[in-house]
C-alpha positions in Angstrom: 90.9 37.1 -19.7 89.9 40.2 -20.9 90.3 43.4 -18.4 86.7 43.6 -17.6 86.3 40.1 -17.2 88.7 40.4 -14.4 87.3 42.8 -12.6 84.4 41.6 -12.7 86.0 38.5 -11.3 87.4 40.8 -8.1 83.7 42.6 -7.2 82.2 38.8 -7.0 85.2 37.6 -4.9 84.8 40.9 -2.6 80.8 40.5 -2.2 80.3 37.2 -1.9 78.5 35.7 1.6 81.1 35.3 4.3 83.7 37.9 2.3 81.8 40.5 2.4 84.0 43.4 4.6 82.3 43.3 8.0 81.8 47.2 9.9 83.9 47.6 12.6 80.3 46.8 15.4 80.0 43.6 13.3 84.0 42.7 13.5 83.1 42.8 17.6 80.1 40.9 18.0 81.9 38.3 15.3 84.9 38.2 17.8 82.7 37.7 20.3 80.8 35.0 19.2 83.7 32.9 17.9 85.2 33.5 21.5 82.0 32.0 23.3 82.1 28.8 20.8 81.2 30.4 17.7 78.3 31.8 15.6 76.9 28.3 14.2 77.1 27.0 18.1 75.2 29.8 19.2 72.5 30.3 16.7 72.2 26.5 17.3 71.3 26.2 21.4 67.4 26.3 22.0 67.1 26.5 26.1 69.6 27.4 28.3 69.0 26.9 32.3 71.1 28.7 34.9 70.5 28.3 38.9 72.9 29.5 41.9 72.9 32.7 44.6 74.5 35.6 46.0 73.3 38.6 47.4 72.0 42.4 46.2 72.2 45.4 47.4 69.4 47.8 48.2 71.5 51.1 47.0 68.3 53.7 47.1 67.6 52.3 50.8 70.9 52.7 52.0 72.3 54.1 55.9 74.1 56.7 54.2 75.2 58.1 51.0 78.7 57.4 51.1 80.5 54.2 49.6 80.2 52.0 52.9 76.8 53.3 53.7 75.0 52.2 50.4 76.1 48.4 51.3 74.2 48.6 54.4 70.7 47.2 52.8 71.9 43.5 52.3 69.4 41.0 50.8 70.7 37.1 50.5 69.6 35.5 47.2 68.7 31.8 47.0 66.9 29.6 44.3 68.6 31.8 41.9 67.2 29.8 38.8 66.9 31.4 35.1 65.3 29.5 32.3 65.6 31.0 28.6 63.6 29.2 25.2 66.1 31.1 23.4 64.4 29.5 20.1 61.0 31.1 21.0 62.7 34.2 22.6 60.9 33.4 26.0 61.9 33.2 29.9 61.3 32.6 33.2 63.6 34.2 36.4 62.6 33.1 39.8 64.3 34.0 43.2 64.4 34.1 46.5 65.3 37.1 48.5 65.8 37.4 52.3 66.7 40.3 54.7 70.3 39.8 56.0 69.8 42.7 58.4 67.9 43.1 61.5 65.7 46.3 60.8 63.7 45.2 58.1 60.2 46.2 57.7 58.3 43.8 56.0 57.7 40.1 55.3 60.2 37.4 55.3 61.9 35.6 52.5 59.9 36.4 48.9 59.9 33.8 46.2 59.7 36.4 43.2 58.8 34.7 39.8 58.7 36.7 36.2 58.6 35.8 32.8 58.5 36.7 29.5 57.7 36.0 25.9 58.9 37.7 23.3 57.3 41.0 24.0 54.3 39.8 26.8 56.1 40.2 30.0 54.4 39.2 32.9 54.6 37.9 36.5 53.8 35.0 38.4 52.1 34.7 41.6 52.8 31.8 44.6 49.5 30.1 44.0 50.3 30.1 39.8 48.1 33.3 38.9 49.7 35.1 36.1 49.4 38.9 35.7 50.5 40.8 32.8 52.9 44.0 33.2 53.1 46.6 30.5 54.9 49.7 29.9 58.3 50.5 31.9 57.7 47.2 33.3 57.4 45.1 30.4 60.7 47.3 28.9 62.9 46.4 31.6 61.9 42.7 31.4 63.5 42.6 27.9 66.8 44.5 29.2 67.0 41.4 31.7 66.6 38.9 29.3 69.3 40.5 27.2 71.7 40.8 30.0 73.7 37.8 29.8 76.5 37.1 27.0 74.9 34.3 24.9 70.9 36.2 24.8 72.9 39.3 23.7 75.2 38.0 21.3 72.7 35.8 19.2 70.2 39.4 19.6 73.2 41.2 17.8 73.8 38.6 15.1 70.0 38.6 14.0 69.6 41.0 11.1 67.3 42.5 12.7 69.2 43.8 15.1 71.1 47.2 15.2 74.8 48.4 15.8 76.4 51.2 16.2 79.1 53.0 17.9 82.1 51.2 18.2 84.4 52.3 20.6 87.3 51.1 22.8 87.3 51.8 26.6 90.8 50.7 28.5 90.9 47.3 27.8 87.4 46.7 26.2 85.7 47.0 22.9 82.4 48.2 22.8 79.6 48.1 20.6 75.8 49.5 21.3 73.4 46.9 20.1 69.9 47.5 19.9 67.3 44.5 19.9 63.5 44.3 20.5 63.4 47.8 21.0 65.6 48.2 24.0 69.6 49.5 23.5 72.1 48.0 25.4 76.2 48.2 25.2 77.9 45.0 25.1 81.6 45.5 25.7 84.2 42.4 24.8 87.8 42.2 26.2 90.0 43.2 23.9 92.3 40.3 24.9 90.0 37.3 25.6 87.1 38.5 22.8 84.8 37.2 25.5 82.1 39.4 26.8 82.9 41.5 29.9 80.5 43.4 30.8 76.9 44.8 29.6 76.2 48.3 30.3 72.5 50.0 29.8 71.6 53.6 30.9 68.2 53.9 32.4 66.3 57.1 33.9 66.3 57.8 37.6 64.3 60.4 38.9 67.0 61.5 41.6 70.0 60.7 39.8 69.3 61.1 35.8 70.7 59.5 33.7 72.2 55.9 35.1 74.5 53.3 34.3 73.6 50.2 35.1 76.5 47.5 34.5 76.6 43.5 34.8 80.0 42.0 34.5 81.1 38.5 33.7 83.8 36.7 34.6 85.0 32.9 35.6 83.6 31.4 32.3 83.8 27.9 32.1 82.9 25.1 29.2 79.3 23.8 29.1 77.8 22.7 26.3 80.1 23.5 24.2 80.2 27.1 24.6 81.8 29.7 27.2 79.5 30.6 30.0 80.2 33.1 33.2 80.1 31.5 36.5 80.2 34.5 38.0 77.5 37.9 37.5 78.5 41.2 39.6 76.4 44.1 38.7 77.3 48.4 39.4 74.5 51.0 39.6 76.7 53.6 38.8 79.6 53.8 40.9 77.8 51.4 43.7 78.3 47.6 43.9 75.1 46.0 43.1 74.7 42.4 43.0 76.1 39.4 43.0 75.3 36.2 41.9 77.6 32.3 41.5 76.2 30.5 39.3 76.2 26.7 40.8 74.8 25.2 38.0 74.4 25.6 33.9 73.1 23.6 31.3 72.7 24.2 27.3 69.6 22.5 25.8 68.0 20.7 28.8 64.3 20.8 29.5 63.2 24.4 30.8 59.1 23.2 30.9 56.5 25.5 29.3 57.8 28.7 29.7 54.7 30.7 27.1 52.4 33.0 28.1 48.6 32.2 29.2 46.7 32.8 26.6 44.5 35.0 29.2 47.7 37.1 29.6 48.8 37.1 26.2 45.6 39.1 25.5 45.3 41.2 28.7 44.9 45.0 28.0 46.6 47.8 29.9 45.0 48.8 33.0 43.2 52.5 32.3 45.7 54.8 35.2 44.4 54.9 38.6 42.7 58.6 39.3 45.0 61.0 41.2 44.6 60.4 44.9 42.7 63.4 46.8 44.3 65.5 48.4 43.7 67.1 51.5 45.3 69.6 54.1 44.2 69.6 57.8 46.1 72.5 60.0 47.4 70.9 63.3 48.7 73.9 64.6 48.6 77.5 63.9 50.0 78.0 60.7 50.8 74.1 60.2 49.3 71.8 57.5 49.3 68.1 57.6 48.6 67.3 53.7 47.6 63.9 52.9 46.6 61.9 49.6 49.2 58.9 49.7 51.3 56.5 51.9 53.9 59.6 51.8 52.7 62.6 53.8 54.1 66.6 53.3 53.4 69.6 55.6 53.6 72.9 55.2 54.7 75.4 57.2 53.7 79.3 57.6 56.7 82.1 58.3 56.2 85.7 58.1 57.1 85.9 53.8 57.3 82.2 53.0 56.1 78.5 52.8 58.2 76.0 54.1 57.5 72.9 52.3 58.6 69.4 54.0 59.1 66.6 52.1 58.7 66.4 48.1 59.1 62.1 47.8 58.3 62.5 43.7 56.5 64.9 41.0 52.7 63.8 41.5 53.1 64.5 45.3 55.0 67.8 44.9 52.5 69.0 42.4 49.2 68.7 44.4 50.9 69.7 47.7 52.2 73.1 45.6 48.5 73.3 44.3 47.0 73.3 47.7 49.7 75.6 49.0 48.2 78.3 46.2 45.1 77.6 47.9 45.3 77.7 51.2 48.3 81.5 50.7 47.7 82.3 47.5 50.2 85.2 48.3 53.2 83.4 50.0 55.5 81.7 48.1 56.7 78.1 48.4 60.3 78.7 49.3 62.2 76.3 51.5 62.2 72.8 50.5 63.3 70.7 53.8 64.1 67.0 53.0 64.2 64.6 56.0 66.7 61.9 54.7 68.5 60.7 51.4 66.1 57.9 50.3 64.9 57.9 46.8 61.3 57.6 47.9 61.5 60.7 49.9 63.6 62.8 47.8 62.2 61.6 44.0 60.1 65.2 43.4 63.2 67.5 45.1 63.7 68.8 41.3 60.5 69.3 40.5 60.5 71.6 43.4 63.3 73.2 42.4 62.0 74.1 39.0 58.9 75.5 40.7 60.6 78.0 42.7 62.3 76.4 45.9 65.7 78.9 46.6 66.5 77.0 49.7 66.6 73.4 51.0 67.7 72.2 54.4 68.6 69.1 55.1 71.6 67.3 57.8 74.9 67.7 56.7 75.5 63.9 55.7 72.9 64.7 52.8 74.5 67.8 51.2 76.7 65.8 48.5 73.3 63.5 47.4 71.4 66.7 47.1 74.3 68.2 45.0 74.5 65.2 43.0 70.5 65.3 42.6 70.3 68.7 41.4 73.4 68.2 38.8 73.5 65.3 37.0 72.4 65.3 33.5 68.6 63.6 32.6 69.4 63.0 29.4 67.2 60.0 28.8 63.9 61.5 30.0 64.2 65.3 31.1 62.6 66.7 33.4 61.6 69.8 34.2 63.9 71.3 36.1 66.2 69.5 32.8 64.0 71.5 30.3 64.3 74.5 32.2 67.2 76.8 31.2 69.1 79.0 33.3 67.6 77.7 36.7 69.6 79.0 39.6 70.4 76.3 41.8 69.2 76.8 45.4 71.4 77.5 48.9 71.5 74.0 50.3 71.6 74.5 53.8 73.5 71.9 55.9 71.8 70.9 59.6 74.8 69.2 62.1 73.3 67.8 65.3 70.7 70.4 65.9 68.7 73.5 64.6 66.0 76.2 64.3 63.9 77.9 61.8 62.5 80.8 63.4 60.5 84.4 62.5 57.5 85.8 64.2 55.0 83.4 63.1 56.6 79.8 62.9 59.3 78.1 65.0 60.6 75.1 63.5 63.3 72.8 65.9 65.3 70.6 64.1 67.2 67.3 65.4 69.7 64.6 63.9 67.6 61.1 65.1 71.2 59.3 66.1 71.5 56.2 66.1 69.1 55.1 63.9 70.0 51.9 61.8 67.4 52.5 58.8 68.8 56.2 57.3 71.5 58.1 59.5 71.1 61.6 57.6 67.1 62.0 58.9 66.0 64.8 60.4 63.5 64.5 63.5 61.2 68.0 63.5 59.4 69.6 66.6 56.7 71.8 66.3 56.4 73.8 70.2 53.1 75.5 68.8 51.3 72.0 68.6 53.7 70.4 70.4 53.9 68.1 67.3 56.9 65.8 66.3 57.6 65.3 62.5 59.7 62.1 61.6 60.1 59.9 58.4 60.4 55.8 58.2 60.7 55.6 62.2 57.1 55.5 63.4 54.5 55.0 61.1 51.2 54.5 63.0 48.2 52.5 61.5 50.0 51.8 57.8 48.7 49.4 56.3 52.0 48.1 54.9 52.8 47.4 58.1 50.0 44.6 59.0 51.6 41.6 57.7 49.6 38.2 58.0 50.7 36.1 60.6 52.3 39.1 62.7 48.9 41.1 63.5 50.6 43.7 65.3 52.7 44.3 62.7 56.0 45.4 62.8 58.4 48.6 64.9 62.0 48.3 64.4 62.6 51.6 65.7 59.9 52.6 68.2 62.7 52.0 70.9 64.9 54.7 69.0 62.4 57.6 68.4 61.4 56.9 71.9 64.9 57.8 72.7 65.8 60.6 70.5 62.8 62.5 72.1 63.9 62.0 75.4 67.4 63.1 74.6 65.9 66.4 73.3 63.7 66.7 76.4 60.6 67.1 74.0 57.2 67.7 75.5 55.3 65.9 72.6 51.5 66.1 72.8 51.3 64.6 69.0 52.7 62.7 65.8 52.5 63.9 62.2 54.5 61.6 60.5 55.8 61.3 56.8 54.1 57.9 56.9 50.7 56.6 58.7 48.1 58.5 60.3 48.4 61.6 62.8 48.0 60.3 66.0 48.3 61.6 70.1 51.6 60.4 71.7 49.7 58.5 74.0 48.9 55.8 70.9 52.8 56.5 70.4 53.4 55.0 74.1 51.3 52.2 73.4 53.0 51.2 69.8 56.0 51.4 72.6 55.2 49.4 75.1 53.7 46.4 72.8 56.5 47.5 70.1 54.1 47.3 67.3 53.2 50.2 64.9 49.7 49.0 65.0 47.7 48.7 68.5 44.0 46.9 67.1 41.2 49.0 68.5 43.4 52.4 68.0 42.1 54.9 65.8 43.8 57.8 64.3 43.3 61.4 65.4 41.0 63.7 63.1 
């Protein structure tokens, strides 16, 4: 054999299929796979079913901002059942959740029901209507049906697929794999090659940039292949989920699980115009600005604008624009921000970036608003993110009490105790009107709260704000809540006495 010959010889022995030198992303899925039954296996399984329970966590609804706090918003999970056509790259998740807590405002137990195929994502209504979601929606509905070992692992082994960044943290190897337009990182035990964990980083607007991890564990045989019996997931540092799986099966019958062919060719929705908004001065120097289920006011002193509330960027926006209007020559300055929910805080960096060198707040809220004004956005900056060199403002903490004072505005400030839905909100009294400010507590003539089959609705907490006002010996004339309509305490003392936020025949106070 002649020298060439030979080497020749080694090149075809080095390139040929199933020699070829796989990157060090392909040596993990490959691991992978072969630990959950291997690659032929895999490729091979058309449906797999999955059905069991747990529990989730509410974690932007939470009592408190502290690691027992954010486990207060408990939600029991039942008819946990997840059907994948893993041939035709389709799925349907349905489930149950319930209120385990006492406080909840709303309906009862929800039968939630979503689907997808390949890239039409839509949901499913009780009486069988399908409606088509697009956008974030739709994106997010792909992440889920990718967030389970098998439905990731055959995604990576498709050609289609891309890796990249292989890494090893502690006793895991990690690979990024992105499939179908989304990017998640799949991260196998180093010992076990089994899939431990998938990790994907998603936008929020308080927080930034967000890990979001599910972790596996207790795999057992079905089917021939490995399978977790056990799903926990982490939004960021916070115990999420989690869910037993009761019951799995490879290749049994998952039913028709494609897309109507009305929804299959449903368009995207043109946006809904920007709600109005409007500002209506209850008191001297006092607006009450509507437009949306989440109210703001604002508030004249002597050289400022105190603005109250900023829930997210389109509300902070028009609120700021009417501000222009209404003192063209006082600046918005002080941001105060009631509690720590997302809903209520999602525009505080917006506000920031527009000028806001202050914001008051209870104490218990001071580390969120830190964290808020600090972490990166990354993913999708904002921009107060886009903005360079931005001092951060003075966050002023609020204990049990306090006052905001000058010559034209006094402002009384009051921890609500004992309130089981947020403990870090802040009740506000107005002498001038005689006007009390609250968010969450009392939330007169919402529709949200009208539920069929309760026609009062519902008033968790009447009994407490009734409380906290007497305990601060407020002479309260009116109500200006974050959420409902402004309304005279005496429909306040009727919500009371029938403990309903919604008295029929009342009518809101123009």
């Amino acid at each position: 054999m002649t020298r060439t010959t030979f080497g020749l010889l080694i090149v075809t022995v080095l390139f040929a299929p199933g020699l070829r030198a796989q990157s060090a992303e392909q040596q993990i899925v490959a691991d992978a796979a072969t630990a959950l039954g291997g690659r032929d296996r895999i490729l091979a399984i058309k449906t797999l079913a999955v059905e069991g329970g747990g529990h989730d966590l509410n974690v932007g609804q939470s009592l408190r901002y502290d690691e027992l706090g954010l486990q207060s918003d408990a939600w029991q999970i039942r008819d946990y059942k997840r059907m994948y056509d893993l041939a035709n790259g389709r799925a349907r998740f349905e489930v149950v959740r319930a209120s385990q807590y006492p406080y909840y405002q709303g309906v009862g137990a929800d039968r939630v029901v979503q689907a997808l195929d390949r890239d039409v994502a839509f949901n499913i209504a009780p009486g069988g209507a399908a409606t088509r979601v697009f956008g974030g929606q739709a994106t997010a509905r792909r992440a889920e049906y990718l967030r389970h070992p098998l439905t990731l692992v055959r995604a990576a082994l498709e050609p289609s697929a891309k890796l990249s960044n292989a890494r090893t943290q502690g006793g895991d190897r990690l690979v990024d794999v992105t499939s179908g337009g989304v990017t998640l990182t799949l991260a196998v035990n180093a010992t076990s090659k089994l899939p431990s964990r998938i990790i994907q980083i998603v936008d929020s607007p308080t927080l930034g940039d967000t890990a979001v991890e599910t972790q596996f564990s207790e795999y057992q045989a079905v089917g021939g292949v490995q399978l977790p019996a056990r799903i926990t997931t982490r939004t960021d540092r916070w115990p999420s989920a989690d869910v037993r799986l009761l019951s799995q099966s490879i290749d049994a019958d998952v039913g028709m699980l494609a897309a109507p062919a009305a929804v299959r060719s449903a368009t995207q929705p043109a946006p809904p115009p920007a709600p109005m908004t409007t500002a209506r001065e209850i008191a001297k120097g006092l607006w009450y600005v509507e437009g949306t289920t989440h109210k703001s006011l604002l508030a004249e002193f002597s050289d400022h604008l105190l603005l109250i509330e900023a829930p997210n960027d389109e509300r902070v926006r028009a609120v700021l624009a009417k501000a222009k209007e209404l003192r063209p020559n006082k600046p918005v300055t002080t941001l105060l921000v009631t509690h720590h929910h997302g809903d209520h805080t999602g525009g505080v960096r917006l506000a920031v970036a527009e000028g806001i060198t202050e914001i008051i707040t209870h104490r218990s809220n001071v580390a969120y608003v830190n964290d808020v004004l600090t972490r990166p956005h990354t993913i999708n900056p904002d921009d107060l993110a886009k903005k360079r060199n931005v001092k951060l403002p003075k966050v002023t903490a609020i204990d049990d009490t306090g006052v905001l004072r000058d010559a034209m505005m006094t402002v009384n400030l009051y921890h609500i105790r004992d309130n089981s839905h947020a403990d870090s909100m802040l009740m506000l009294y107005f002498p001038n009107g005689k006007i009390v400010t609250q968010p969450d507590i009392y939330m007169p003539n919402d529709a949200r709260n009208v539920i069929p089959g309760e026609p009062l609705g519902h008033a968790p907490w009447l009994q407490n704000l009734a409380a906290n006002i007497a305990l601060r010996k407020l002479d309260v004339e009116y109500h200006a809540p974050i959420h409902g309509d402004y309304v005279t305490n005496k429909q306040f003392l009727d919500s009371l006495i029938f403990m309903t936020q919604f008295v029929p025949g009342s009518k809101a106070t123009n």
